[in-house]
N, C-alpha and C positions, 0 to 999 in steps of 0.2 A: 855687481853680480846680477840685480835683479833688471839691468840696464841690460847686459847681456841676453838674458833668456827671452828680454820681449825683443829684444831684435830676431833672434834664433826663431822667435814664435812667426814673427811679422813675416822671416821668409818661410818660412815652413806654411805659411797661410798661401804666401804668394806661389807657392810652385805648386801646392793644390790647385789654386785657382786657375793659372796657366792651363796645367795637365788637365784638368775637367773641361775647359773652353775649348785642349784641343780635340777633346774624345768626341763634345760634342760637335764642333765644327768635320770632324771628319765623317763620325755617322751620317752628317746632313748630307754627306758627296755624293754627286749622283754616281750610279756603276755603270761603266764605260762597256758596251756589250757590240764595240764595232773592233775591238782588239783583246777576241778570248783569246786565254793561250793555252795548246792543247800541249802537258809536259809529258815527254817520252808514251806516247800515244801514237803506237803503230798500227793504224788502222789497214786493213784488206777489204774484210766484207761489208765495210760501208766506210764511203768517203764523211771527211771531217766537216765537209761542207754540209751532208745531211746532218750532222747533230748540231753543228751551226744554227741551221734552219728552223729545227726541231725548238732549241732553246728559244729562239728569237719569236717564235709563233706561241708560247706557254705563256698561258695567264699569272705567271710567277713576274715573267720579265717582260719588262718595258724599256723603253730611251729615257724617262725621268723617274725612276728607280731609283729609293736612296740604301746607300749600305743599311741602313739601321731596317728598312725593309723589307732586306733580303735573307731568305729561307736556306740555306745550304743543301739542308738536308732534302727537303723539299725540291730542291733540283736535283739530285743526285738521285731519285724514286722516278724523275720523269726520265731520265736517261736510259735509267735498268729498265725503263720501260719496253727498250728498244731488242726486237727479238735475236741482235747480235754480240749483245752487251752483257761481260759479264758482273763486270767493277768500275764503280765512278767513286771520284772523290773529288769534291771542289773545295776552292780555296778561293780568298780574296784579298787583296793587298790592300794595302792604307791608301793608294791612290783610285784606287776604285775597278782596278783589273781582276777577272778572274779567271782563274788559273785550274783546269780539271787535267785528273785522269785519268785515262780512258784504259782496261783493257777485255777484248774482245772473248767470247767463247773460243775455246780450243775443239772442233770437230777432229774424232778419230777414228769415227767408222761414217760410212756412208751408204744408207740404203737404198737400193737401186730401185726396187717396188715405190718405196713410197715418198719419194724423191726429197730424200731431209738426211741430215746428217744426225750420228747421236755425238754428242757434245764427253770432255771429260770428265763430266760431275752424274754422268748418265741421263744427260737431257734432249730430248728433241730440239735440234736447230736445222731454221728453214734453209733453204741452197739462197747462194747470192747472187745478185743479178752482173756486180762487177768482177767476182775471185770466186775461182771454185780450187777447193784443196785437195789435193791427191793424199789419198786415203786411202786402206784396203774396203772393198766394196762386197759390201753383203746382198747374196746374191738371191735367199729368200724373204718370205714375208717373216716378220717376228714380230713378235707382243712386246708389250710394254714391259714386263715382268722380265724380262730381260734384260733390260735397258743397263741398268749398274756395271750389270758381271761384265757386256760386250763394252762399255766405255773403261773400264778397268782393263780388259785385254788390252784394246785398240791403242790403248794409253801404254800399256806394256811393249807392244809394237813398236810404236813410233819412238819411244827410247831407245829401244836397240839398235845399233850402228847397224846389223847384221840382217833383222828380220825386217826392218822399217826398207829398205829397199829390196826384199825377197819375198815379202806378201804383195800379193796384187787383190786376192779378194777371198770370198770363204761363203760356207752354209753352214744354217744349223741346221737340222734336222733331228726334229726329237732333242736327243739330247746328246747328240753328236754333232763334234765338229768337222767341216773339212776343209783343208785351204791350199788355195791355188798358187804358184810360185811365179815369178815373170821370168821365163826363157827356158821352162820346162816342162814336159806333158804329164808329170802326174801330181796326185793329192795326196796330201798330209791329214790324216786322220788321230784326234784325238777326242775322248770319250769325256763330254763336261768341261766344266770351268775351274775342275781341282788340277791343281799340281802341273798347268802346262809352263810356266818358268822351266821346271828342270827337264820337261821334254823337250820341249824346245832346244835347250845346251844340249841335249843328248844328237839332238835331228844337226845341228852347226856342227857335231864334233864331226860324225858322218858325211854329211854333204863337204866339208872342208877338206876327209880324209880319200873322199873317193873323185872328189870332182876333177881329178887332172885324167882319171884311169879312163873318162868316157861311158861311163855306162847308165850316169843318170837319163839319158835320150831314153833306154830300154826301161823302163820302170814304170808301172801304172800306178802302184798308190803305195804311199810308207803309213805302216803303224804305229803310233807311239803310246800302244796303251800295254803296252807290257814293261816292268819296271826296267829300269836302266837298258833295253834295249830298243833296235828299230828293226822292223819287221817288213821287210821289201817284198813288193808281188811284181812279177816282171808283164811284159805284154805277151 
């Protein structure tokens, strides 16, 4: 019996021993930084080749780099560095690759004045020099203090099968909205950032019920600040 347990012990020693030589032999690996691999990272507003660059120029990474050196998290702060970037996450394999992903700011309005987009989290994002995205385009100045409510619209927008190809652009004014439609001469007026969900389905029921009849061409601006209805002013 007591023959048995020191063998049982002898391997239980031995496969510690293994297992810790291999942890340490693999922390010693250098990280291979001439095959990152960029996973489901569908870049537009900046090629994979600049964050490539970006990594490869950062006092984090070097060519004799060993895993046990490297910072994860720490590269994943110099990425978000980048003013297109909304989420990194790295990884690395036991062979010394590693593996980020990448995904980008969502712009959904775009300001015409001050040539930036506002992002879906309510953030300023610069225009690109490779992809510019079609977006409804705001056509006055606006402050900061607005930034949320219009990325929360624009984000509303661009979900609807309906409105995301029927806005082309809009103003605020004060505290009025007004928005332009692509293939028609007038404006859609609605008063603030409360409750345009259901004017909106009120403004589709309308334009769906009347658009075969021809008379949206005659129309200079619709209302939608009266409840459950639209309020047409003709030319």
């Amino acid at each position: 019996m007591k023959k048995n347990l020191f063998k049982i012990l002898i391997l239980m020693l031995l496969v510690g021993f293994l297992t810790a030589f291999s942890l340490i032999k693999n922390d010693s690996r250098n990280v291979d930084l001439e095959s990152i691999n960029f996973i489901n990272s569908d870049l537009k507003f900046i090629s994979l080749d600049s964050v490539n660059k970006m990594l490869k120029q950062s006092d984090l990474l070097s060519n004799n780099i060993l895993k046990s050196d490297l910072n994860l998290r720490e590269i994943e702060k110099i990425i978000l560095e980048n003013v297109f970037i909304n989420f990194a996450e790295v990884s690395l394999s036991l062979d010394g690759h590693l593996g980020i992903i990448l995904k980008e700011k969502d712009p959904v309005i775009r300001v015409l004045n001050g040539n930036y987009y506002i992002d879906s989290k309510g953030n300023k994002m610069p225009f690109s020099d490779v992809f510019s995205k079609r977006v409804p385009l705001l056509l006055t100045n606006v402050d900061s203090t607005y930034f949320n409510d219009l990325s929360l619209l624009g984000d509303y927008i661009k979900k609807n099968m309906f409105l995301s190809k029927h806005i082309s652009a809009l103003e605020l004014v004060e505290n009025d909205l007004f928005f332009y439609v692509n293939g028609f001469p007038y404006s859609i007026k609605i008063k603030g950032f409360d409750d345009y969900k259901s004017k909106f389905k009120n403004y589709e029921f309308f334009f769906r019920s009347v658009y075969s009849e021809g008379i949206l061409d005659s129309i200079k601006s619709i209302n939608l600040n009266f409840k459950n209805q639209v309020i047409v002013q003709k030319k």
